[in-house]
N, C-alpha and C positions, 0 to 999 in steps of 0.2 A: 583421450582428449582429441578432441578436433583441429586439426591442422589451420595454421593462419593462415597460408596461401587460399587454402578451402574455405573458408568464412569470409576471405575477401572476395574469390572469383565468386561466392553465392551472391553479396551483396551488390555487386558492380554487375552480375548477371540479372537478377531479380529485378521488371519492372513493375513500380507504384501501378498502374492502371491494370496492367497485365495481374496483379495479383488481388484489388481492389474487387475488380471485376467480378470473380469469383464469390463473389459475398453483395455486393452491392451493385443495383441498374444503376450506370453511369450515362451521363448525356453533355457531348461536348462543349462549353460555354468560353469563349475564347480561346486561348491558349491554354486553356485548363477542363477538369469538368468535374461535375456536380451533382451530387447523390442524396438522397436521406441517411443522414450519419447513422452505423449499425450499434453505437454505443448509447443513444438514448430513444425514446421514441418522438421520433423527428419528422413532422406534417408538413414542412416546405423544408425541401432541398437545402443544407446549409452545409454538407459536407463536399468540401472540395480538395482534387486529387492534382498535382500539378507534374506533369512529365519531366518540364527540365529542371527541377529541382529533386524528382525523385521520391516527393513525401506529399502526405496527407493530411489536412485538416477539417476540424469541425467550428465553425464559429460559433457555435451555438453551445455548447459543453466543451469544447477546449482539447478533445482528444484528436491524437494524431500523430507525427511522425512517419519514419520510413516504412523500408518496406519488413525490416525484419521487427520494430515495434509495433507497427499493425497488426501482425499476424499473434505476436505476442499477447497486444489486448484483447483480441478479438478469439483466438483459440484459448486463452488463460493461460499458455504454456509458457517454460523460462525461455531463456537468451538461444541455451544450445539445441534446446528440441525447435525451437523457431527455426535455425540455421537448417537442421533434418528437414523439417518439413518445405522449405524452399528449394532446398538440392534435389528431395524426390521429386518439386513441380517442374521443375529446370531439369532432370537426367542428370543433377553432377554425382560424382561420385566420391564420398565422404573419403579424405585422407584424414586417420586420425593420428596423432604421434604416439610411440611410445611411453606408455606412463611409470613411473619409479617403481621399486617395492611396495611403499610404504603408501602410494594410491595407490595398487593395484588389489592389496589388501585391505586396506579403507575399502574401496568399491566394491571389491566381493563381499564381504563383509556384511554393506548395506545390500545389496544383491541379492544375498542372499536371506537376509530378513523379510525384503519385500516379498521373495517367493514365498515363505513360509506363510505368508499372513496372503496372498493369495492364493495358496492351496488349502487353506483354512477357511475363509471365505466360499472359496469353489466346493468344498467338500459340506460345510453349513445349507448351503442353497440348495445340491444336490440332498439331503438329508431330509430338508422340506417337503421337496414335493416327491421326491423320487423312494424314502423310506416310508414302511404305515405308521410307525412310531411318530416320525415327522408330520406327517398329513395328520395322522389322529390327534393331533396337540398342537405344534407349530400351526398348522398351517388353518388349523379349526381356530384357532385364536386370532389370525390375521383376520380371517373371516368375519366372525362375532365384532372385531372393532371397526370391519366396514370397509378394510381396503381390499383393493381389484387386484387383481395378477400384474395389472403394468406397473401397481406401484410398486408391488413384493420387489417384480423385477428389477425393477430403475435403480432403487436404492439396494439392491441385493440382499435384501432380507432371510434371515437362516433360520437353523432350528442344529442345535448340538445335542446327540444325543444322552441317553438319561448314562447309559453305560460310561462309567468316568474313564476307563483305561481305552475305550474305543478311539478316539481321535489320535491320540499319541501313538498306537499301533498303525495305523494309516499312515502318518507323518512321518514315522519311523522307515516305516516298507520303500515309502516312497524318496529314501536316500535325506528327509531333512535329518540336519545336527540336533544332537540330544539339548546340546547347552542355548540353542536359539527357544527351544518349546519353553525353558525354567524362567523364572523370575529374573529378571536385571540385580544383580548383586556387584560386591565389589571387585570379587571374582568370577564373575560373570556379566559383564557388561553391557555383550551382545542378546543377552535375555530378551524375548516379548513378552514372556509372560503368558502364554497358552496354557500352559499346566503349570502344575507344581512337584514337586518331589512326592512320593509317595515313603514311609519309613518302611513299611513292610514291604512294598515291592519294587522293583527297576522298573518299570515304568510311571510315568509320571500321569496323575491325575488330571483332566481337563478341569482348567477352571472356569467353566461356562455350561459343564452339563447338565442337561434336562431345561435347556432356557433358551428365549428364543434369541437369535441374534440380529445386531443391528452393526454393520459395517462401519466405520471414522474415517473418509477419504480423505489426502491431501487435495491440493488446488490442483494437483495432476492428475488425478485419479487413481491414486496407489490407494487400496487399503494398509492402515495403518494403523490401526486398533481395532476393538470392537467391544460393543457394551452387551450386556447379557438381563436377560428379566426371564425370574424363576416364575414356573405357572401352577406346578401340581405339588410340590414340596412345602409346608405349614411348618416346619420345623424352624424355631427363632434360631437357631442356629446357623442359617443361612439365609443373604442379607436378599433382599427384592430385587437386586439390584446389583451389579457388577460389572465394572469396566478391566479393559487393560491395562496394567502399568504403566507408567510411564520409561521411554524406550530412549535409543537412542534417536527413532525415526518417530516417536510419541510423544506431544507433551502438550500435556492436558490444557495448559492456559493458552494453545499458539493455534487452538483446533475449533471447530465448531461444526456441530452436528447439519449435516446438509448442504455445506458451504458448497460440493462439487457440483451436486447437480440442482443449486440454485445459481452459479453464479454470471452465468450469462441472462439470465432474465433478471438477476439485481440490475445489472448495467443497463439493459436495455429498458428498464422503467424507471430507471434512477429512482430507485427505491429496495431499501430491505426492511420486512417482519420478523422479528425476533419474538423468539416463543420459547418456552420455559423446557420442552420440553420434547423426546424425539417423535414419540406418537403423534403429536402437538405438528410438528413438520410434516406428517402423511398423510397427514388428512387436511391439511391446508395447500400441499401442493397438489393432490387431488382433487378438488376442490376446484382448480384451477388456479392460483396463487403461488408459484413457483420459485417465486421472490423473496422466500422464506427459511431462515434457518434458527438453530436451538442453542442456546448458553449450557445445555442440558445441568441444567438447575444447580448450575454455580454464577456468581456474579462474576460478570461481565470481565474480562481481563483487556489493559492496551494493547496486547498485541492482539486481541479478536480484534476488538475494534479497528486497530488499524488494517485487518484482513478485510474487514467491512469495506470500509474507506477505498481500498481498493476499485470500489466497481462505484461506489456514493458515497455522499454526503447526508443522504436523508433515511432516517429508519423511524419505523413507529413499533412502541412495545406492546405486546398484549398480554394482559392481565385477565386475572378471572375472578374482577369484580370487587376487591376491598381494600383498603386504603395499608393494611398493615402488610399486604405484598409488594408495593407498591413502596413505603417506607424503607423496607428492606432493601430496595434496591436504587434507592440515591446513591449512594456514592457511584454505583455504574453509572447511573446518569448524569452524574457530574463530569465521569471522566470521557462520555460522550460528548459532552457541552466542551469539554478541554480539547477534545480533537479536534473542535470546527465543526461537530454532527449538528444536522436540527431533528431536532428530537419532537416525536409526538405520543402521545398515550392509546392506548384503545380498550377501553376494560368492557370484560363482559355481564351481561346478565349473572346474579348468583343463583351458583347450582353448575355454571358453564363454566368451559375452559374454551380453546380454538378447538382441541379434539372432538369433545361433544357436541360443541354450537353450530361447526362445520359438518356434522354428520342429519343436522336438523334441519338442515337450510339451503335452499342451493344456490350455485355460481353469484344469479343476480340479486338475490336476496343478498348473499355474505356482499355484492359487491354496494350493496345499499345502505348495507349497514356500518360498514366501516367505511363509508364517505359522510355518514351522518355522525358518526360518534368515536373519530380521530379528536384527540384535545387535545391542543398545543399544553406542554410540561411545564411550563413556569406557569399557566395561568391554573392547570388543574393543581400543583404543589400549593398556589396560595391557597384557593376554595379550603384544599384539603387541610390545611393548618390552621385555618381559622374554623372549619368544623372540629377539628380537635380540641380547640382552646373554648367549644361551646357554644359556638356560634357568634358570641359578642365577648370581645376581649378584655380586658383591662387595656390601659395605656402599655404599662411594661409589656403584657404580650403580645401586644402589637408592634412593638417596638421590637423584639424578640422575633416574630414573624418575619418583620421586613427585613432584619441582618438575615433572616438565613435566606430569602427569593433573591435578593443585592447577591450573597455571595454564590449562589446559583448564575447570576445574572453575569456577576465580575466574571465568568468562564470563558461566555460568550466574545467571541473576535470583533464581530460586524458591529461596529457603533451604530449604524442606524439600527439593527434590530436589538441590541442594547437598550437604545434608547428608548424604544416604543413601548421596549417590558418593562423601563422604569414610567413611563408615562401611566401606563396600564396598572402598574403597582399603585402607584400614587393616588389612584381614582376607585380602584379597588378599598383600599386602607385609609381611605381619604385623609391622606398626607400630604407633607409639601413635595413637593417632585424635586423643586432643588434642595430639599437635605436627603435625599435618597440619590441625587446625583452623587453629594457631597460624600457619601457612605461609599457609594460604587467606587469615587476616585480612591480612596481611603482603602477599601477594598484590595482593589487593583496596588494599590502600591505594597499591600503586604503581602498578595502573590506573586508580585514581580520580584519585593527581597527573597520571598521564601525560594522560587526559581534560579535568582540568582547563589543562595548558599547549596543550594543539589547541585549546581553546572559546576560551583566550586568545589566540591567535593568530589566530583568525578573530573572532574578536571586534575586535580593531585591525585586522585588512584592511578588516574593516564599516565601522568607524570612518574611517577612512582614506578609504576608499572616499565616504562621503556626506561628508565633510569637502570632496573636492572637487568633489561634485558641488553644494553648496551653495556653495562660492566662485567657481563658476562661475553657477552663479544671482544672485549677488548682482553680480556683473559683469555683468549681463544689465541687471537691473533697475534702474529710478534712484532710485525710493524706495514703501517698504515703507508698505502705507495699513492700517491699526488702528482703524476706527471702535469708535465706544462700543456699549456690548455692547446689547441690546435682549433682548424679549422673545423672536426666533428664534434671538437668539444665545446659544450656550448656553454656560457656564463652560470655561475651558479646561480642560487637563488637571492646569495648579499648583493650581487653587483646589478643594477637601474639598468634597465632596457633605454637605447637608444630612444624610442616613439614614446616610451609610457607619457601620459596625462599628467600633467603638474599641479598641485594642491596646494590651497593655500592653508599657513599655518590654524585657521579659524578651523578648514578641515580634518587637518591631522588630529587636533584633539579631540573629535569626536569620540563619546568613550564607547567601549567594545562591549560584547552581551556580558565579557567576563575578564576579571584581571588575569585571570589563569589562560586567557586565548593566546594560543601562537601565532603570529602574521605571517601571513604568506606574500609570494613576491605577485599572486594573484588578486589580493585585496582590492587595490589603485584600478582595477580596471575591471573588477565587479561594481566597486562604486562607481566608477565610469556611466556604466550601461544602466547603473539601476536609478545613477541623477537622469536620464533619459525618462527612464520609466516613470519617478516624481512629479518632473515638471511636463510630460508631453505626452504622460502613456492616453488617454483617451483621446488622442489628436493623431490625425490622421496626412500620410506623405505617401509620394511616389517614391518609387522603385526600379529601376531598370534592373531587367534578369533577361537572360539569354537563355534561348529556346535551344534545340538541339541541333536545329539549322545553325545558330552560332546568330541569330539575329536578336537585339534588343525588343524586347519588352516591359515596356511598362505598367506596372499592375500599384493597384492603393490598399494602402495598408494601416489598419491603427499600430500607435507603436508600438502598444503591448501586445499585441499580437504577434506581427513580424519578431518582434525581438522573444517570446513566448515560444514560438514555430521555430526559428534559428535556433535556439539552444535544445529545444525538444527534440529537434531532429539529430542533433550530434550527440545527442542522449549529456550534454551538459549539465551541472549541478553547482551553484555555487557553493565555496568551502566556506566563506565568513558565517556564520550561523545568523548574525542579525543580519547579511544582505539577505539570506536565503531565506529567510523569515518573508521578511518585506517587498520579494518578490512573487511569493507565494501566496501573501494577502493581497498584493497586486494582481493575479491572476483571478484568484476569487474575487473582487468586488468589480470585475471587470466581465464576467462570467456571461452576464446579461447583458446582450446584444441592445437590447429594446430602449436599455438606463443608460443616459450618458455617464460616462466615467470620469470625474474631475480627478483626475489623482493627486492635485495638490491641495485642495479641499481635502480629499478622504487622508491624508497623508498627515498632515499640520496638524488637523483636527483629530487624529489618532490617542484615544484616551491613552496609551500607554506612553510618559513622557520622554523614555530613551528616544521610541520613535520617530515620536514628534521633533524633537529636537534637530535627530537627526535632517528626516525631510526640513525642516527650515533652513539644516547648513545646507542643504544642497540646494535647494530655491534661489539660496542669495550668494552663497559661497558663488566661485568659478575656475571651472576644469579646461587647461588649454589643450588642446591636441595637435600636433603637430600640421602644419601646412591648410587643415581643414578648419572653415569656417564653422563653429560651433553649432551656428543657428541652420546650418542649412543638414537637416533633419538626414535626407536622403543619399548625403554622402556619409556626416560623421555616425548617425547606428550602424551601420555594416561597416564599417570601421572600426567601430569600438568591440562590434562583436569580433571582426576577424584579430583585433590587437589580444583577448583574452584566449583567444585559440592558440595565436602563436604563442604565448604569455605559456600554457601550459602544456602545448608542445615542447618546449624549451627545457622546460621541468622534467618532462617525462625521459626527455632526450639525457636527461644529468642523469637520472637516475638509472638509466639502462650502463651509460659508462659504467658507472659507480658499481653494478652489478659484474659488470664484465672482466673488470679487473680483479674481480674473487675467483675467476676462472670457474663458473657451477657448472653443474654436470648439463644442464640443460643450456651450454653457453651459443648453442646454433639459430636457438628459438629465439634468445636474446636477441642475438646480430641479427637477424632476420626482421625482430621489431625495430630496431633501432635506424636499420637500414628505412624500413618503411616510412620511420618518424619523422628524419634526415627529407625524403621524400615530400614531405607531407609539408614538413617546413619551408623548402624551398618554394612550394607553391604559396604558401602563406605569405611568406615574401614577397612575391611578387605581386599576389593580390592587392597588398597593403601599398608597394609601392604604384600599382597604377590606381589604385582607390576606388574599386570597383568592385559590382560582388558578381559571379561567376555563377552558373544555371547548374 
């Protein structure tokens, strides 16, 4: 593990333009400067880098942050390889702490799984080209379906040979464990799944022999499965077709074929292709289409999707041309409607798939043809069900029709593009629009009960759950020690913050997404910031920030931006699940530079009526802040953001005591945060008392 002192001297060393630079022509524009943002495809300048605050933004798509979450979106890597990758640009030299037993063998563990699975990899690739068994089959069958050497390469394409006990004798030689090559079992958990047990003999058979291979990267680039297709074996005995098990480092629903070396050109065209299948991916990103990855022919799972979502919001699916593949895969398409995706269709000529269409056509033809025959999903769903029903309905099937595109529709977030598919529905099915409103609402309130009994339901396993892992604790311990609080001890979470915001009783009842919600002493001052956002987010105020000289500057800012950018950069998240909601649909409809953003229009007017509700108490309700004048914009948001910082400083500060008086083995790292936190507080304080915000 990486030492804190070291992830702090990276971040306090590492500067925004100094590291921007590197990836993007910057040009100074006041106190700041300005670049085409590398996260979309961006024709006028909208990303800007600001030295004395140290972070990044894009007006245009919204991404940005410091300098260790830059690096992060922008290489696709996590928290800690960001932190490597800044120390090597900087010269620091990583201190990492010593780690327990119990990680040390966790880490080797996985360590050594990943090697096995890329000495398997490395040994498949080498098989290809460098065996004649491999070239005479492997590599003549890449050939015949038309791909090039850079693709074999790119995506590491193999070839395992036909000899079943070959691979495991290699693996073997080469010092991997017997028990990583077998199946994941109960007694074997560390399993990949490369071979299997043989009965008659000690070594274990590959289960991928005589086929070619197709690598499964994480979003780091680990191999971490791989799928196999047989080419000269007829025997039904064995299947076309075979993947890895599912591992401890493998699982089948959290993966998607391509995802690695698509995911910087997702982002950068703010667009993913989703294709049924892996061949379907190599001939589309050869093709030139890079922006492309494979469900490999299972329906869609939330966690791809939200791997998706990751780089976009927009995906179009492609089909090969008939309505009952297409059928089969609504519910995926619902549950991309449910993440916020906009979804479009793209079917091909019958007889095609993208693997054969893409091998007929080139670059600008594919790129003509699917900018002429992308079809928005709610309007080809309806065509498509009323061709089913025969082209002319009865009343009832029509009626029938419209409940299922309404509850397609009821998915969708954005009221106005709700509303324009119920308009569209209406004129299509020439209906009333307002009883297809009336159905939507109707709609919407039975997925808002039905959401509300899952949060309740996981909400009592939660509960449940810490219930005994706390009566197990208290059997542990013999008595619970509570010294008197001091000056490092800082308030619990029961006892009101001097500064907090004062509510009026209208506010308090506002009801929660859940009766099973727990309150935090954070709540009062996420609603703070997020009545900001309500009533003033598309309204625009100054800001005085201090440059590095220590001189005032003033810069303009909408509010949900600034307040967007301030919490983005401290990597902040609200805890209440309906502010976190409603800040996030905040962000989204505000996305668009070009649309003014009413947020107490889109707010009020929010079909969902918890919502709505809500934004009305906060329109007319009213939040006092201490000393600062409510209305004057540019003192109380940077107020209100610094009152939620110290708010959870406070908290974190409790719970490090809390920790310290168990005496852990790790009690040095403790005090070292706590200390920092102590630190971090005192500046908050001070902030708060001169009411100003700091560069």
């Amino acid at each position: 593990m990486i030492d804190q002192l070291t992830i702090e001297k990276v971040r306090d060393t590492a500067q925004i333009v100094d590291v921007v630079s590197e990836f993007v022509s910057l040009k100074r524009r006041g106190q700041n400067y300005v670049g085409l943002c590398p996260f979309h495809s961006d024709k006028n300048p909208s990303f800007y880098v600001s030295p004395s605050k140290n972070i990044c933004k894009c007006f245009s798509c919204g991404e940005g942050g410091d300098t260790v979450q830059f690096i992060m979106k922008h290489e696709q890597i996590g928290y800690l390889e960001a932190i490597r990758w800044l120390a090597k640009r900087y010269n620091i030299e990583i201190q990492e702490r010593e780690m327990s037993a119990e990680e040390k063998a966790a880490q080797n563990a996985r360590e050594g799984m990943l090697r096995l699975n890329e000495f398997a990899m490395k040994t498949f690739e080498e098989d290809l080209y460098n065996n004649q068994e491999g070239k005479n089959i492997g590599l003549s069958y890449f050939y015949e379906r038309g791909l090039q050497d850079e693709t074999i390469h790119r995506f590491h394409l193999g070839y395992a040979l036909e000899n079943k006990y070959d691979f495991a004798l290699r693996a073997l030689k080469e010092g991997h464990e017997r028990g990583l090559l077998l199946d994941p079992t109960e007694k074997n958990e560390k399993g990949l799944g490369l071979c299997f047990a043989d009965n008659d003999k000690e070594t274990p058979v590959c289960r991928f022999h005589g086929r070619v291979i197709f690598p499964y990267f994480s979003l780091a680039g680990k191999p971490i499965a791989f799928g196999g297709r047989i080419l000269q074996r007829v025997d039904h005995a064995f299947k076309k077709y075979v993947n890895s098990p599912e591992s401890e480092i493998y699982h089948k629903s959290n993966v998607l074929y391509g995802i690695f070396q698509a995911k910087q050109e997702i982002a950068k065209q703010n667009k993913c292709f989703i294709v049924e299948g892996n061949v379907d991916v190599l001939s589309m990103s050869q093709a030139g289409f890079r922006n492309v990855v494979a469900s490999a022919g299972t329906a869609l799972t939330s966690n791809q999707i939200h791997l998706i979502k990751r780089f976009t919001n927009n995906v179009t699916l492609m089909f090969d041309g008939d309505d009952a593949g297409i059928r089969a895969s609504l519910k995926s398409i619902d549950l991309l409607l449910l993440e916020g995706m906009k979804v479009k269709l793209l079917l091909f000529p019958d007889g095609d798939d993208p693997d054969s269409f893409c091998r007929k056509h080139t670059t600008e033809e594919l790129t003509q043809f699917f900018a002429a025959h992308e079809q928005d999903f709610i309007s080809y769903k309806t065509q498509m069900m009323i061709r089913e029903a025969g082209g002319n309905p009865d009343p009832q099937r029509y009626s029938e029709i419209a409940q299922s595109i309404v509850q397609s529709i009821s998915l969708i977030e954005d009221p106005i593009m709700s509303s324009l598919y119920i308009r569209e529905t209406a004129q299509t099915l020439n209906t009333s629009e307002p009883a297809l409103q009336q159905a939507l609402l109707a709609q919407r309130r039975t997925n808002y009960a039905a959401e509300l009994r899952r949060m309740e339901i996981e909400q009592r396993r939660l509960e449940a759950q810490a219930e005994r892992e706390a009566e197990a604790q208290a059997a542990l311990a013999q008595e619970e020690v509570n010294p008197a609080p001091t000056s490092e001890t800082p308030a619990t979470e029961a006892q009101a913050p001097a500064h907090a915001p004062v509510e009026t009783p209208q506010q308090k009842a506002t009801p929660a997404p859940t009766d099973g919600y727990v309150p935090r002493m954070t709540d009062i001052f996420e609603r703070n910031i997020l009545r900001y956002i309500v009533r003033y987010g598309g309204e625009s105020f100054d800001v005085t920030l201090y440059n590095e000289k220590g001189e005032p500057v003033i810069q303009t800012w909408r509010v949900i931006d600034f307040i967007g950018s301030d919490l983005h950069a401290d990597g902040i998240e609200f805890h209440h699940p309906l502010y976190a909601k409603m800040l996030q649909l905040a962000y989204d409809a505000s996305d668009n530079p070009d649309v003014e953003f009413n947020s107490i229009r889109f707010f009020t007017g929010y079909p969902d009526p918890v919502i709505s509700r809500l934004a009305l108490d906060l329109t007319t309700g009213r939040i006092i802040t201490n000393v600062v004048n409510e209305e004057n914009l540019s003192m109380a948001i940077p107020r209100a953001l610094l009152e939620l910082k110290e708010c959870m400083m406070r908290i974190e500060i409790a719970d490090l005591n809390a920790q310290l008086r168990n005496r852990p083995d790790n009690y040095a790292e403790i005090f070292q945060r706590l200390m920092e936190c102590n630190e971090i507080k005192k500046q908050l304080d001070k902030d708060l008392g001169e009411r100003i915000v700091t560069g």
